[in-house]
C-alpha positions as CSV (number, residue, x, y, z in Angstrom):
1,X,-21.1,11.6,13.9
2,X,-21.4,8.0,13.2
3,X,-18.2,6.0,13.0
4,X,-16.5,5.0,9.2
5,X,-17.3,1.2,8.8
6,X,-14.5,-0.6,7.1
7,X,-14.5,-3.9,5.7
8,X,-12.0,-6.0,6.1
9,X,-9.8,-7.3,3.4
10,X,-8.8,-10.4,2.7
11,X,-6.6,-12.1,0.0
12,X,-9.8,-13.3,-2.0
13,X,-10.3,-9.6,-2.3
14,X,-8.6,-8.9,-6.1
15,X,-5.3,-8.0,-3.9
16,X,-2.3,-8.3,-6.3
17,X,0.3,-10.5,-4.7
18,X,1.8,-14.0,-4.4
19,X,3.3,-16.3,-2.2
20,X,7.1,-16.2,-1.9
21,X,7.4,-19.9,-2.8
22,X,6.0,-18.9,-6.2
23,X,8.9,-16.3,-6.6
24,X,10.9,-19.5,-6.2
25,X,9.3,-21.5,-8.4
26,X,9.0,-19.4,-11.3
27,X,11.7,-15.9,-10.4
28,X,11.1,-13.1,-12.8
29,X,14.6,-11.6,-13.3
30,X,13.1,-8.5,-15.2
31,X,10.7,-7.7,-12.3
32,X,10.5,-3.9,-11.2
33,X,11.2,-4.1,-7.3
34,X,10.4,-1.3,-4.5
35,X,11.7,-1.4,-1.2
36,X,11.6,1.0,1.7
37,X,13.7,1.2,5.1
38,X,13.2,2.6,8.2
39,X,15.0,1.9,11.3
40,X,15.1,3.8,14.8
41,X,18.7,4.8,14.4
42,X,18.2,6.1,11.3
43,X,18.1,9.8,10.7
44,X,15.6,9.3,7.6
45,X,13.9,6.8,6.1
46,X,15.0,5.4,2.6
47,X,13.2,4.2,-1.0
48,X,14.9,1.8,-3.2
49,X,13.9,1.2,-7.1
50,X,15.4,-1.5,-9.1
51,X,14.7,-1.7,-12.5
52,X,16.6,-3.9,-14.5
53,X,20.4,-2.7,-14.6
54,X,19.1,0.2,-12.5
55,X,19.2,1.1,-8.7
56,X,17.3,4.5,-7.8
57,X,17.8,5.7,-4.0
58,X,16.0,8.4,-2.5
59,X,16.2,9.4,1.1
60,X,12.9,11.4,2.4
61,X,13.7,14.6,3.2
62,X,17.1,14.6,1.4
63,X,17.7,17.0,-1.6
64,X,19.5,14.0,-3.6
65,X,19.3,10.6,-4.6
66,X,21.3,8.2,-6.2
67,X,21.2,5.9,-9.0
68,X,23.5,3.2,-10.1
69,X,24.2,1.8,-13.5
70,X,24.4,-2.4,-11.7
71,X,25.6,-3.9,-14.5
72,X,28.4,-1.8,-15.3
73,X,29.1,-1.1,-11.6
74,X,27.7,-4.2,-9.7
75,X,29.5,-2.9,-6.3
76,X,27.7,0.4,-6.3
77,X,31.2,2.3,-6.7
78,X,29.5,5.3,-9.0
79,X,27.0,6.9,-8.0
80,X,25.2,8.5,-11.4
81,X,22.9,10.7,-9.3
């Protein structure tokens, strides 16, 4: 069979992103963040959520999560999860 062709992308392509100095510039407290981990000495990789006063972690192949109220407990004491 013929091979897939697949174009490139580049930033002009509609890619929804900005620099980090713009973050700077203008920081969006409120934003939504998503974050992922994976390290070699890890036993499983790991998914963070923060929304607002909310932190969401869920660690693949793990049957629970966590999820902290920041606000209330800024040191991650309580886990609500």
């Amino acid at each position: 069979g013929a091979e897939p062709q697949f174009k490139p992308v580049t930033a002009g392509d509609g890619w929804q992103g900005r620099p980090l100095q713009a973050f700077i510039d203008r920081p969006e407290p409120d934003r939504e963040i998503l974050s992922e981990y994976h390290d070699g000495g890890s036993p499983t990789g790991f998914f963070m959520l923060r929304a607002g006063r909310w932190k969401y972690v869920s660690y693949a192949g793990a049957p629970t999560a966590q999820l902290f109220d920041l606000e209330r407990d800024p040191d991650e004491l309580e886990d609500l999860g």
